[in-house]
C-alpha positions in Angstrom: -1.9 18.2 20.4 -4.1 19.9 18.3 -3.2 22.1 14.9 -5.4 24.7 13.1 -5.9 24.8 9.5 -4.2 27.5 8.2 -4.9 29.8 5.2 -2.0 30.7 2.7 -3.3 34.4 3.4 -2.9 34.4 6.6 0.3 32.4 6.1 1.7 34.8 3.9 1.2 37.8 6.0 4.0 36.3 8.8 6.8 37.6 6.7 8.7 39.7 8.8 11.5 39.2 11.8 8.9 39.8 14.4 7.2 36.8 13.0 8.6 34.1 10.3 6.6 31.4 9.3 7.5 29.1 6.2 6.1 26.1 4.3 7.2 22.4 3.7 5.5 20.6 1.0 3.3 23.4 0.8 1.5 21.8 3.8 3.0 22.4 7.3 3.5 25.5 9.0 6.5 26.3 10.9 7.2 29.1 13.2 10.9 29.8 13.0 11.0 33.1 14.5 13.4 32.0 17.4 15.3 30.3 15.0 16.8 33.3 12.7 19.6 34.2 15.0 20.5 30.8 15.4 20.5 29.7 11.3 24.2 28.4 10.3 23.7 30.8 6.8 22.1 33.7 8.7 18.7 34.8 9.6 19.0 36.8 6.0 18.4 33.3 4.0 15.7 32.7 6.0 13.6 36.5 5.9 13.9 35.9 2.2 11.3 33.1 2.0 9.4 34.4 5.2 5.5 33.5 4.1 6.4 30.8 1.4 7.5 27.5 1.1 10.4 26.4 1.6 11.0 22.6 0.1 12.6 23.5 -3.0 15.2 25.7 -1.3 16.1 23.5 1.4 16.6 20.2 -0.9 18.8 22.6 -3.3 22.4 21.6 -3.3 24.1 24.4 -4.9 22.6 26.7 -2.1 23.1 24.0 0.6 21.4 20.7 1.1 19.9 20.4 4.5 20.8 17.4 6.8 18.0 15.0 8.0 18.5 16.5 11.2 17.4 20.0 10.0 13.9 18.9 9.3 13.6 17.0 12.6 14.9 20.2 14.4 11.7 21.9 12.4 9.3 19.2 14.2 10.8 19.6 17.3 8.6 22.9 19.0 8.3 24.8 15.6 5.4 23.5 14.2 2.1 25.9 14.5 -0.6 24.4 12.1 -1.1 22.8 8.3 -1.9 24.9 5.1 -4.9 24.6 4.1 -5.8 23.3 0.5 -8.0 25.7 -1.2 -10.7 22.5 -1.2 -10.6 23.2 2.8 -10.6 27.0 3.0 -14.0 26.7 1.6 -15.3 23.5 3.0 -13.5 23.9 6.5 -11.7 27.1 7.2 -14.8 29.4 6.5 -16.9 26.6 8.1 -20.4 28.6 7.8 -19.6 30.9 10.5 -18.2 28.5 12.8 -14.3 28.5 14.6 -11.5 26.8 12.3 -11.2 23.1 12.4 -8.4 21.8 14.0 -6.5 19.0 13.1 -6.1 16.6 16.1 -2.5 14.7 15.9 -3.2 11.4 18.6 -3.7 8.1 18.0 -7.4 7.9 18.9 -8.6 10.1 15.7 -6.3 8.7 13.7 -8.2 8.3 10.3 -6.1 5.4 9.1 -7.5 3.1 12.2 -11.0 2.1 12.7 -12.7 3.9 15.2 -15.4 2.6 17.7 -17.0 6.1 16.9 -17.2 8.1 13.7 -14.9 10.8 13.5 -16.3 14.2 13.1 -17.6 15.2 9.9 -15.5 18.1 9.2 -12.4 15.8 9.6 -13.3 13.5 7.0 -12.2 15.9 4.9 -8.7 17.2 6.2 -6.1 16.3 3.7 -4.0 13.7 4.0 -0.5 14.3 4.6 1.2 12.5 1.9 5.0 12.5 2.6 4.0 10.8 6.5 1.9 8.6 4.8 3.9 6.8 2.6 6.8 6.4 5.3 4.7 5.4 8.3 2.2 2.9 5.9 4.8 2.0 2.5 1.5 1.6 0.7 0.4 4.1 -2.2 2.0 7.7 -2.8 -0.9 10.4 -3.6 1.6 12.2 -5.1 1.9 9.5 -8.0 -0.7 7.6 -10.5 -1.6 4.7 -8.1 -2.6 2.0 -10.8 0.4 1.3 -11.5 2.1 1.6 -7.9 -0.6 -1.1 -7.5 0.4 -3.4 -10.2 3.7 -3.1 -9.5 4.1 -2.5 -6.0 4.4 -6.2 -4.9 1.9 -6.4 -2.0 0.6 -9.2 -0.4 -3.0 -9.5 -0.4 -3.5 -8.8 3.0 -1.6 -6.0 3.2 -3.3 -4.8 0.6 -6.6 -5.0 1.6 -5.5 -3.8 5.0 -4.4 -0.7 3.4 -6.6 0.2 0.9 -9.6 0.0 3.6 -8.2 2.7 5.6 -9.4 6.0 4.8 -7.2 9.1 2.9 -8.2 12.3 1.6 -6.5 13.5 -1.7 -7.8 17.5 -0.6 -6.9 18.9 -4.2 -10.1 17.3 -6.3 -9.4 14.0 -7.3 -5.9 11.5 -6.9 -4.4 10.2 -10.1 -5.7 7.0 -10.9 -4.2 6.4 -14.4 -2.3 9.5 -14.9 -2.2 9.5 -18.4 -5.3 10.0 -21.4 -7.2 7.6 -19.5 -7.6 9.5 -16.6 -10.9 11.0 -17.3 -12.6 7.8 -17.9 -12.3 7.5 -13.8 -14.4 10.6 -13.2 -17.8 11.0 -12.9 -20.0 13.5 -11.7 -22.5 12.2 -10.0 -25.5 14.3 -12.3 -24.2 12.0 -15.5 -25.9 9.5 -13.6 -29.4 11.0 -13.9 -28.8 12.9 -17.1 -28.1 9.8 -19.2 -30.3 7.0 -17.7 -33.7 8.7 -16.8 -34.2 9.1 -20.0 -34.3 5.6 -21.2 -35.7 4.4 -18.0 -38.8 6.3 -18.2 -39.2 4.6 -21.8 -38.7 1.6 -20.3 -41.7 2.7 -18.1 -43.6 4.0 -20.7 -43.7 1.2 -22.9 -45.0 -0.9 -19.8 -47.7 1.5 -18.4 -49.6 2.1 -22.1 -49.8 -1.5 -23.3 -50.9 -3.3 -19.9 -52.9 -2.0 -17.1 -52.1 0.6 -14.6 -52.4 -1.7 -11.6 -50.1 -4.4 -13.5 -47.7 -1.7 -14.8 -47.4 -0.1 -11.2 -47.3 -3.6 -9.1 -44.0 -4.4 -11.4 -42.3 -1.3 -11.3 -42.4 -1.1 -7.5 -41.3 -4.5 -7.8 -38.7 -3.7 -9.5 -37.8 -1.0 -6.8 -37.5 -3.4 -4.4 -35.4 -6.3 -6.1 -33.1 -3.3 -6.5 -32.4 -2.9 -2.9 -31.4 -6.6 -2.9 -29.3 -6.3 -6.1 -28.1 -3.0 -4.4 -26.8 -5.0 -1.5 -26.0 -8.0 -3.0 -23.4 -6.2 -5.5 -22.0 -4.5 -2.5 -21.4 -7.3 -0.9 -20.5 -10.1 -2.8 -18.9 -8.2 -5.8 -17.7 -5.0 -4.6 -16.4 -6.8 -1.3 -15.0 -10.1 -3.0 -12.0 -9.7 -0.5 -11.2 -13.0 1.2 -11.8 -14.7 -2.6 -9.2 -12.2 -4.1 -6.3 -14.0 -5.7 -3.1 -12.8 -4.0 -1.6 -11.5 -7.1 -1.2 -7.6 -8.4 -3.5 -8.2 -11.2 -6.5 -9.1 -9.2 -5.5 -6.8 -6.4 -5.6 -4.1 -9.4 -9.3 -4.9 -10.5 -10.6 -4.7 -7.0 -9.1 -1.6 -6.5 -10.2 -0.3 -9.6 -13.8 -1.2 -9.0 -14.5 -0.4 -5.6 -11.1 -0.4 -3.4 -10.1 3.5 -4.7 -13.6 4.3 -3.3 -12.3 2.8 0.0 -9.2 4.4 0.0 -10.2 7.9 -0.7 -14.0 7.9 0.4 -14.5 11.4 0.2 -13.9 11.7 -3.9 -16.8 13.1 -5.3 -15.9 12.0 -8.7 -15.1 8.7 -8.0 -19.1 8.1 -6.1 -21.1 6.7 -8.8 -20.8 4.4 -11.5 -19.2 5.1 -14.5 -22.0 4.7 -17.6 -19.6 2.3 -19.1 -19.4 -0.2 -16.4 -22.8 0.2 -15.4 -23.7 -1.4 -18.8 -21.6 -3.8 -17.5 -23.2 -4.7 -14.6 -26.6 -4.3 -15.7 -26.9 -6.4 -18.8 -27.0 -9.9 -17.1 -30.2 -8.5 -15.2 -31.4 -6.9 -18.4 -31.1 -10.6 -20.0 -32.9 -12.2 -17.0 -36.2 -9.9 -16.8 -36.8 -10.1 -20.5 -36.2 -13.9 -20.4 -38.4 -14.5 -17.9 -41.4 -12.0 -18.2 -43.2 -11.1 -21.3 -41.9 -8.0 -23.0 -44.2 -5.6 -21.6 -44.1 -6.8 -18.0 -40.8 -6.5 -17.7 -40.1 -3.4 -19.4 -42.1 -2.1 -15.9 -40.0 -4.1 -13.5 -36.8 -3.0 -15.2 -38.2 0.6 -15.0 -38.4 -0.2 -11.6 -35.0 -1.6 -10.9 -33.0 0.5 -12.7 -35.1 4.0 -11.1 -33.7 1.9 -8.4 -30.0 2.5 -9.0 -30.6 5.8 -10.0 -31.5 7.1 -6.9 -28.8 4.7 -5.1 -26.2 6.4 -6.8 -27.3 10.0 -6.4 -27.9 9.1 -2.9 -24.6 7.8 -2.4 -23.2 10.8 -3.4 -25.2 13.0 -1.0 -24.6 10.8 1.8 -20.6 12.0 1.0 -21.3 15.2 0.3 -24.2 16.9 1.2 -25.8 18.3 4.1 -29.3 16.4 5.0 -31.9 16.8 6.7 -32.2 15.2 10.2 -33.9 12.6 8.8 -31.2 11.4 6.9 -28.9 11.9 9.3 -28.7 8.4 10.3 -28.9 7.0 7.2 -25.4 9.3 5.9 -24.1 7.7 9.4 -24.5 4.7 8.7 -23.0 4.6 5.2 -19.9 6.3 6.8 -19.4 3.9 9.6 -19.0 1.4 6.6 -16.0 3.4 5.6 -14.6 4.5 8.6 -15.2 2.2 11.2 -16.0 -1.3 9.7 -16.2 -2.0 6.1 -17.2 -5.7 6.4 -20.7 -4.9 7.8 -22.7 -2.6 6.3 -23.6 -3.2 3.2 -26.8 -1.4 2.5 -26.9 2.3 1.2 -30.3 3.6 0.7 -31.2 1.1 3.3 -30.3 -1.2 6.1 -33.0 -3.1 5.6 -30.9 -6.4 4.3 -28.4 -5.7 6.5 -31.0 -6.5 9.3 -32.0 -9.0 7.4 -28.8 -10.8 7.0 -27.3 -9.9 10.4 -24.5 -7.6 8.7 -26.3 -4.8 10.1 -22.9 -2.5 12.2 -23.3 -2.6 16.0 -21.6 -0.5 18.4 -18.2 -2.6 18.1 -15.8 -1.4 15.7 -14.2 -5.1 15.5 -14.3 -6.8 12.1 -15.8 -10.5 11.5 -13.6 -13.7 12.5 
């Protein structure tokens, strides 16, 4: 079946006999209209929440603690939609004109599976729901910092990469990673990116194009452009993916996730797109050491101009490939970089380009299935 997004207006406004809708976890909408005559405690108890959520109430046990079988008798026929976050009332609900998404309930859009078609856009960002998730999957609760359900949540390594490659949506900004001071250190908007490093990077390119010729100066820093794309997909692949090398144990499970599995698991996170500066830094420096070892100063300050212009523009385009509408042009090339996410994660590797990927033959086909 198919369930409409609701908003918490229009939820609001069924408050009355003639039509009683509630809340549970402030995400599923329930017609219980029918049911006020028939409530043990009176169709009074129920009137006075008509419009709001219910949860709290219902799991109170000096007013009465409902059974098990009270919320499966709310699943059977009575539920009419999901409330919309207010993340979704303005990227889905209002829609630009068009008709309300729905939110489609079989198995074959599914966004936990793999799909031999990408789901439709406006899905991708539906909000998970978290209380189903956790009892149909036993994996990671939204609700709660997942760090440290990682570290200490004794998965195996397959499980865990199983898992954590098959999509969720947080739908309120961004999960709790840490969930403590450190937080913040996990966000980044994707315009620090550009702020911070185009500055030095067009020093870097400075420096080259005034003390060597034009032509040299140029010929390096386009160069440079292009070792990126290989550095690009080499790191995607080989570091970011490391996942048949991963130790099976929750420490090594824990740096994966914190370096590129959370991106996995909730794709659609715009703070958690590009690089942190800090690890950045991190990544860069053994490339930094290896151009200025191997080309005079002023040579390679243009091919490092190059390369790191390079990652500038993969991590901005990263971000608009999440969360942007392109051009038709680009279409393919957003696509593409979904598909990665939502229907095969082990091909794929290229983001500003599938050039390597053709390359290398890890370019995704039409099949869905992952690599022996």
């Amino acid at each position: 079946m198919s369930l409409p997004l609701l908003s918490a207006t229009e939820v609001a406004t069924h408050n009355n006999e003639k039509s009683c809708w509630v809340t549970l976890y402030s995400r599923k909408v329930y017609d219980v209209t029918d049911f006020l005559d028939e409530h043990p405690g009176g169709g009074d108890l129920i009137r006075e929440h008509a419009g709001q959520d219910v949860t709290k109430i219902m799991a109170d046990t000096l007013s009465h603690e409902h059974s098990e079988s009270a919320y499966e008798m709310l699943e059977d026929g009575m539920l009419v939609g999901y409330l919309a976050t207010p993340e979704e009332e303005k990227e889905l609900l209002n829609n630009r004109g068009k008709t309300p998404v729905e939110v489609r309930m079989t198995e074959d859009v599914d966004l936990y599976e793999f799909h031999d078609q990408l789901p439709p856009e406006e899905k991708l960002s539906v909000q998970t729901d978290y209380e189903t998730d956790v009892k149909k999957h036993h994996f990671l609760d939204l609700n709660k910092p997942l760090l440290m359900q990682i570290l200490r949540g004794n998965f195996s390594k397959d499980f865990y990469l199983d898992q954590v490659h098959r999509p969720r949506h947080y739908g309120k900004g961004s999960a709790p990673l840490f969930g403590n001071f450190l937080e913040p250190l996990s966000l980044t908007p994707w315009w620090v990116v550009p702020m911070i490093w185009l500055p030095p990077n067009f020093a870097f390119f400075y420096v080259g194009f005034v003390n060597q010729s034009a032509l040299t100066a140029l010929s390096l820093w386009a160069f440079g452009i292009f070792v990126w794309t290989l550095v690009e997909y080499s790191l995607h692949r080989f570091i970011f993916h490391l996942d048949g090398y991963l130790p099976d144990h929750p420490i090594a499970l824990a740096l994966h996730f914190l370096l590129h599995g959370i991106h996995h698991y909730l794709p659609m996170d715009g703070y958690r797109l590009v690089l942190p500066p800090t690890l950045f830094i991190l990544l860069s420096y053994p490339f930094y050491r290896v151009v200025f070892g191997l080309l005079p100063f002023y040579m390679a300050c243009s091919g490092f101009a190059g390369g790191t212009l390079g990652y500038i523009c993969y991590d901005v385009t990263h971000y608009v490939l999440h969360h942007t509408k392109l051009p038709k042009f680009f279409d393919e090339l957003k696509t593409y970089h979904l598909e990665h996410h939502y229907k095969n994660y082990e091909m794929g590797f290229g983001v500003t380009s599938k050039f390597w990927d053709v390359i290398f033959g890890t370019e995704i086909t039409s099949t869905f299935e992952k690599r022996a």
